[in-house]
N, C-alpha and C positions, 0 to 999 in steps of 0.2 A: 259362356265365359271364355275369353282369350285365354293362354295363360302365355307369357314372353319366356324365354329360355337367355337366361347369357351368353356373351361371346363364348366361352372357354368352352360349354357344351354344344355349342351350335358346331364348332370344331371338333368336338368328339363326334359326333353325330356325322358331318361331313367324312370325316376321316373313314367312319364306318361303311358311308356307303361306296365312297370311293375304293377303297379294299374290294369291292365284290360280294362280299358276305352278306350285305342288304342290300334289296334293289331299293328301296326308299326310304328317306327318314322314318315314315310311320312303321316300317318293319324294327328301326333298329326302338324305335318309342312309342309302341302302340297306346294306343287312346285311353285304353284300362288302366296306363302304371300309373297315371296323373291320381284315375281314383282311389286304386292303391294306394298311396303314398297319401292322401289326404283320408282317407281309411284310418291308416297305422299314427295319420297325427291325429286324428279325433280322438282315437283309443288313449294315446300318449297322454292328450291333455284330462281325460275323463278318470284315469290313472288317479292323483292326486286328490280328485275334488271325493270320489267314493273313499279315500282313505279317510282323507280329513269330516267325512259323515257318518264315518265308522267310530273313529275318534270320539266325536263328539258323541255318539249314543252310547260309549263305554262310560263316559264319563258324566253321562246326565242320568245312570244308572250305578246309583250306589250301593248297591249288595254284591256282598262276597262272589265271587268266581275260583272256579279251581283252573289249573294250570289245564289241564284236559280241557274244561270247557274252552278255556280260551283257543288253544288250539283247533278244537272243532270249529268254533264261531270266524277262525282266521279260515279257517280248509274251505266255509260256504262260500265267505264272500271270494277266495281268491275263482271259486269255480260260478260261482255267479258272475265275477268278469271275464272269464274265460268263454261262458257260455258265451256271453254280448262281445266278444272278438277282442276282448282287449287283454291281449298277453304279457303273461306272468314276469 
């Protein structure tokens, strides 16, 4: 896949290498941060949809819960998304 960068950062970028401090574009943008950054938006978007299945198994389950339980049951899932890279 391509990916196009805009004017405003192609300038940053230029600027960067021109300063000295990177000899190439790919120094100052290596090839990783694109997956990074589409990483950190998969996680982003995966965020909400485990809540809202969280949600809905609280509430397709009608028996009492104590306040502790609940807290444990929030402590799994938060570290169950944590485990799969998607932060807190």
């Amino acid at each position: 896949m391509k990916i196009e960068i805009g004017d405003r950062f192609k300038g940053v970028i230029a600027e960067a290498v021109e300063s000295g401090l990177y000899t190439s574009p790919e120094d100052v943008v290596p090839p990783g941060v694109v997956t990074g950054a589409l990483r950190l938006f998969a996680a982003d978007q995966a965020r909400p949809q485990a809540l809202r299945e969280s949600i809905a198994e609280a509430l397709a389950d009608a028996r009492e819960v104590s306040e502790a339980e609940i807290e444990a049951a929030l402590a799994e899932t938060m570290h169950g998304l944590a485990a799969r890279g998607i932060p807190e």
